[in-house]
Structures are given as structure tokens and as C-alpha cells.
N, C-alpha and C positions, 0 to 999 in steps of 0.2 A: 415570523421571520422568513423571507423568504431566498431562497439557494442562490448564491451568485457564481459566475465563476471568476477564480483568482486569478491573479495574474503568475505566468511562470514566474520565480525568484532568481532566473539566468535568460540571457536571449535564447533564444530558439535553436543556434548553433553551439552555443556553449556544452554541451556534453559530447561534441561530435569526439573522435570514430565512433564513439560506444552504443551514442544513441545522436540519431542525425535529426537537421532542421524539418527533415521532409515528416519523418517518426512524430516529432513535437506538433508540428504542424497541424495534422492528422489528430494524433491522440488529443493535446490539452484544446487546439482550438477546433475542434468537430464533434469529437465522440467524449469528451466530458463536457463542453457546453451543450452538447443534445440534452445530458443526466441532469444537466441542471433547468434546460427550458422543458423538458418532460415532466420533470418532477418538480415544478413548480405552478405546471398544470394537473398534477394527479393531487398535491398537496392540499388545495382549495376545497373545500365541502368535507376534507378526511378527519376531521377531529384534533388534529396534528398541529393546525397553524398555531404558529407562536413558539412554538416549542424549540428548543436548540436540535442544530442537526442529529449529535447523540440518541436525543427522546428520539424523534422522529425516525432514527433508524430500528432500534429497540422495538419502539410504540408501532411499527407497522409491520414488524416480521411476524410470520405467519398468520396475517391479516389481513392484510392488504398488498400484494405481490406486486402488482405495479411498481406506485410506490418505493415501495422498500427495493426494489433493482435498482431506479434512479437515484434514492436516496444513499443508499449503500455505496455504489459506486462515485457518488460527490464527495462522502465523507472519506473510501480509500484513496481517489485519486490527488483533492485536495492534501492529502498528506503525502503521497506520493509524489509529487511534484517537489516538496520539500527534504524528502526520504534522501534526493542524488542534489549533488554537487558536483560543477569541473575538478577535477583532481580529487576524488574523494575516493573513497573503498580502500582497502589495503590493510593493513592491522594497526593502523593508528587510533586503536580506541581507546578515548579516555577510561580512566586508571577504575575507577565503581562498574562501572559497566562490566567493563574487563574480567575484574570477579568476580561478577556473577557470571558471565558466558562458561568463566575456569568453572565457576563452584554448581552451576545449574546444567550446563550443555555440554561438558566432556573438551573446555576447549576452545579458542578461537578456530583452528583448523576442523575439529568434529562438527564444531556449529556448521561453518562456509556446507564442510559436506552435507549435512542434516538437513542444511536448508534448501540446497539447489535439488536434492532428494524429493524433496517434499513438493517443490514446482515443477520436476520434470517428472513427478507420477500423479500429478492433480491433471486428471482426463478432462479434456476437453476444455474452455473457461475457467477462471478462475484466478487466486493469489495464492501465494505461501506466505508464513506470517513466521515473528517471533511476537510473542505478547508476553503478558504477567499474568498470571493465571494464579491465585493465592498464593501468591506471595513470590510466584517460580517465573522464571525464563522456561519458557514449552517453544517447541517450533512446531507449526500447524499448517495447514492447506484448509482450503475454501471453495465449492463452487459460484461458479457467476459473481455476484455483487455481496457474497455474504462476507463475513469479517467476525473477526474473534470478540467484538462486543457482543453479538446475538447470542453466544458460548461463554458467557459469564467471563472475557478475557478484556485486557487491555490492549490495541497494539500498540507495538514500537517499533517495529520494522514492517514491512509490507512488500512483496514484488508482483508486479499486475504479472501474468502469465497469459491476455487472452493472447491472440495472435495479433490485434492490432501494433502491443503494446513491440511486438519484434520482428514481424513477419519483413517489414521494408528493408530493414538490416540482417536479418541475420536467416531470412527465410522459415526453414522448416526446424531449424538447430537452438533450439531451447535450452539446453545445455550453457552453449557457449554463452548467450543472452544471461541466462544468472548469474555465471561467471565472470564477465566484464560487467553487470551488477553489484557484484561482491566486492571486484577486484579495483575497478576504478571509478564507481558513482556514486555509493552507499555517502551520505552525510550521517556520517558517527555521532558529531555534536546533536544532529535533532534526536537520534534518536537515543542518546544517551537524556534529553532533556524530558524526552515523551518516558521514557524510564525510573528519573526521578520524579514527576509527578506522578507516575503509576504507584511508584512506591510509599506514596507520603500515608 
């Protein structure tokens, strides 16, 4: 099976102020089609083909380092692209979710803080995550292309932190980037859905 890249699920203006055509432009059509024509040349000869992108992410961590960048970074961003929505963010999350954010993370307002936390002290590269981790709502950080499956985790929410993913908008201010993250892109529904499956 080999890596495609998706198509955005909004136009390319569709999340503007928060994240602009030129941002989307750049991020989904340059530096995730690279992950995907890289890593569908590094996938060839690694033992890997066939395999869904999961294995393949799993199957070539700390093995195969190529690889697993390209691969790693198709399976966050591919979810990532679905993660925001126009008008999304804000505390309208469905009602299960909800409770476990109250009953696992201190909170819809402690999570927002725990997570922008966790992206604005992940040095250099990298994501902040919320995942399931036996059985819990954890919020985590990542360098480069790693992701909370290689950590025995599930995700469900994800924020790219490198500089591509905010440098056009919002410059050197990171911060504010997770924060119109939180506040106005977040798609609650996916990720309340990547939740109920993590939970089955």
C-alpha cells in the first residue's frame, strides 16, 4: 500500500485568519506531499510494503529513521488536516468526550492550558498530542515525526508545532498559534470519533 496524499477536507482559504491559503498552500501541498513522495521511496525494499500506515509507522521506529520521519509525519498530518475545521475550537464538545477531559485532564480549561503547555515547551520540532493511553486522556509532546502510537498511545488530537506549520502567520509566537488552535480550528467531532474508537 502505498502513501497518497489527501486531499484538504476545506479549500485552502477556508480556516483563514487562524491559518491562511499561503500556510495550507506550503504545509499540505509541499512539505506533506514531500512525506509522502519520500516515503514511498524509502518504503520499497524495507520489508514494510503492504502493510497499513499504522504498521509501517510502528514497524520502522527505531529501525529505519528515514522512513519512519516520512512515514510518521503522513500518518500525523493526514490526521491533522482533519483535526481543524472553519468555525471549530471553542468548548463545544460533544457530551463523552467532555467527561473524560473533566474526569482524566482537570477540565476543559486545564486541558486548553496543558496542551498549549506541552507545544510551547516541545523544543525545536515536533507536536503536542492528547491520546488514550490505557484506558486515559494523557497530554504529551513529541519530537520531529514521532506520535503517541510509537509510546504504546492512541491519538486524538494532534498540533504540528514545527515552524512551517505557523511561522507565515503568526511568526515566531507559538503561543498564540495553539491558541487560535484551540479556540477556533480544533474539529471536536473527529476527534471525539478517533476517541470512541480508541476506546472500543
Amino acid at each position: 500500500m502505498s502513501f497518497k496524499l489527501p486531499d484538504l477536507p476545506y479549500p485552502h482559504d477556508a480556516l483563514a485568519p487562524y491559518m491562511s491559503r499561503e500556510t495550507l498552500e506550503y504545509h499540505h501541498d509541499k512539505h506533506h506531499n514531500a512525506y509522502v513522495t519520500t516515503g514511498n521511496k524509502l518504503l520499497e525494499g524495507s520489508g514494510l510494503e503492504g502493510k497499513s500506515l499504522e504498521e509501517v509507522v510502528k514497524g520502522s521506529f527505531g529501525k529505519n529513521a528515514g522512513l519512519f520521519n516520512n512515514a510518521g509525519q503522513h500518518y500525523n498530518h493526514t490526521h491533522f488536516w482533519k483535526w481543524m475545521k472553519p468555525n471549530g475550537g471553542g468548548d463545544k464538545i460533544p457530551a463523552k468526550l467532555k467527561a473524560k477531559i473533566d474526569s482524566d485532564l482537570g477540565g476543559v480549561a486545564k486541558m486548553k492550558e496543558d496542551f498549549v503547555q506541552a507545544g510551547v515547551t516541545q523544543f525545536g520540532s515536533g507536536w503536542c498530542w492528547i491520546a488514550v493511553q490505557n484506558g486515559k486522556l494523557v497530554i504529551t509532546k513529541t519530537p520531529n515525526g514521532e506520535n503517541p502510537l510509537v509510546h504504546g498511545g492512541t491519538p486524538v488530537l494532534g498540533c504540528d508545532v514545527w515552524e512551517h506549520s505557523y511561522y507565515i502567520d503568526y511568526r515566531n509566537r507559538r503561543p498564540d498559534y495553539l491558541k487560535a488552535f484551540l479556540d477556533h480550528l480544533v474539529n471536536w467531532e473527529y476527534v471525539e470519533e478517533l476517541f470512541a474508537a480508541a476506546s472500543k
